[in-house]
C-alpha positions as CSV (number, residue, x, y, z in Angstrom):
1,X,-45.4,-14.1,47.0
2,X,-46.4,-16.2,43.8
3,X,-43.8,-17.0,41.2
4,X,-45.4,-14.5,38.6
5,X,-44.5,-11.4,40.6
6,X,-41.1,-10.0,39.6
7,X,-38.7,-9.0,42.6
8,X,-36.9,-5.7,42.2
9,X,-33.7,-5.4,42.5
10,X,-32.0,-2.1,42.4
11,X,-28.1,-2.3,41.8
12,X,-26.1,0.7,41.7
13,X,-24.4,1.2,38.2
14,X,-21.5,3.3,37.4
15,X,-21.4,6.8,36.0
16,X,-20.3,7.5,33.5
17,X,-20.1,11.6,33.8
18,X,-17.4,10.6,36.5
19,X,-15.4,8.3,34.3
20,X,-16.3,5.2,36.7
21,X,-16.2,1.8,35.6
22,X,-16.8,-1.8,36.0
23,X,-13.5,-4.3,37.0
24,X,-12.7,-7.5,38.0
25,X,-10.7,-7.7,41.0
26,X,-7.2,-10.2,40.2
27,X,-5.0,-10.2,43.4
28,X,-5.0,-8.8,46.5
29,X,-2.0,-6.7,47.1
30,X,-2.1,-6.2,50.6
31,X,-2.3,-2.7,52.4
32,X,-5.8,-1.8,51.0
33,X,-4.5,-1.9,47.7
34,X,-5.7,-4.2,44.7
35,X,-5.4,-5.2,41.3
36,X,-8.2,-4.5,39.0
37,X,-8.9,-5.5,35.5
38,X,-10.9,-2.8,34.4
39,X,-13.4,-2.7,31.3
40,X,-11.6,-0.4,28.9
41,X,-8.4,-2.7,28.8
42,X,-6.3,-1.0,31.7
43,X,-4.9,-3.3,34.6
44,X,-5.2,-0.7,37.3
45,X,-3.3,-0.9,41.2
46,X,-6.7,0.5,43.2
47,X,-6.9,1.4,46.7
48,X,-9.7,1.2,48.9
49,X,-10.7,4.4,50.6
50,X,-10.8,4.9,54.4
51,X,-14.6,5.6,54.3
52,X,-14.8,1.9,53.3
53,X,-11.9,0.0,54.6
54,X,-13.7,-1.8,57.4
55,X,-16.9,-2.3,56.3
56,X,-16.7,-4.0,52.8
57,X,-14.3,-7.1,52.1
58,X,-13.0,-7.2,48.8
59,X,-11.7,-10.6,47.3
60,X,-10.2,-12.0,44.3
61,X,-12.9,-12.5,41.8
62,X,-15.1,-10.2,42.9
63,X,-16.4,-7.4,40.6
64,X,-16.2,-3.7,41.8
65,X,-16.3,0.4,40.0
66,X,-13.6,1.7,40.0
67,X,-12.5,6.0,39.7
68,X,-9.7,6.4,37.9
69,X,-7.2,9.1,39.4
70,X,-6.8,12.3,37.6
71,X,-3.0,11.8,38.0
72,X,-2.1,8.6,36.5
73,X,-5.6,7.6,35.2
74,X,-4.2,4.4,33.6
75,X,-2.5,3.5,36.3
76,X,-4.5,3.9,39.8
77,X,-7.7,4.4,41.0
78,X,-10.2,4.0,43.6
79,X,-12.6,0.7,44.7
80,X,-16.0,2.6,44.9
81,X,-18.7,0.1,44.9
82,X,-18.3,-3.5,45.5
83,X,-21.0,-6.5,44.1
84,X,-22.2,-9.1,45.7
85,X,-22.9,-12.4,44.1
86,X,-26.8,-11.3,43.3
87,X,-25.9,-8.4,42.1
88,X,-23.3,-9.8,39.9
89,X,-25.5,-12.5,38.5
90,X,-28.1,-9.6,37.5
91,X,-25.5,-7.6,36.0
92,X,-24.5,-10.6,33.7
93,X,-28.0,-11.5,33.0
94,X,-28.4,-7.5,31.4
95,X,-25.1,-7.9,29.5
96,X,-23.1,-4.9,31.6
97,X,-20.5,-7.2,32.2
98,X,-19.4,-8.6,28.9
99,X,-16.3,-6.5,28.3
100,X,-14.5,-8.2,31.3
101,X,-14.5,-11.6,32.3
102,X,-12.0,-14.2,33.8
């Protein structure tokens, strides 16, 4: 593959029809549960679903989406998605992430 070529990348972004939305993960807080800075100001305590549990590890620092609950909806919320560190570098390089930072 030359240098030329551009690689494709496809990262999953979040919609918006279903009020998801980017966060920053801050602590861990232990039982599947999280804190999550989210993009439109809101700390949020988010849980990770069952369906994901055991097959995605989610750390401090790490960005996610996150759903907001229809009960409490600045409150809670669920991890949907989680980055990893290629697809976080591409999301900052297209601006998506300038709302939240560290």
């Amino acid at each position: 593959m030359e240098d030329d070529e551009k690689k494709v990348m496809r990262v999953r972004l979040p919609n918006e029809k279903d009020g998801e939305m980017f966060g920053l993960v801050i602590s861990l807080l232990g039982a599947g549960r999280l804190l999550v800075s989210c993009e439109d100001g809101n700390e949020r305590v988010c849980r990770i679903p069952g369906k994901m549990k055991r097959f995605i590890w989610v750390r401090e620092s790490n960005y996610v989406i996150v759903k907001p609950w229809e009960i409490e909806r600045d409150k809670k919320g669920d991890v949907i998605w989680r980055y990893n560190k290629f697809q976080e570098d591409w999301l900052k390089a297209k601006g998506h992430l300038k709302n939240i930072e560290l």
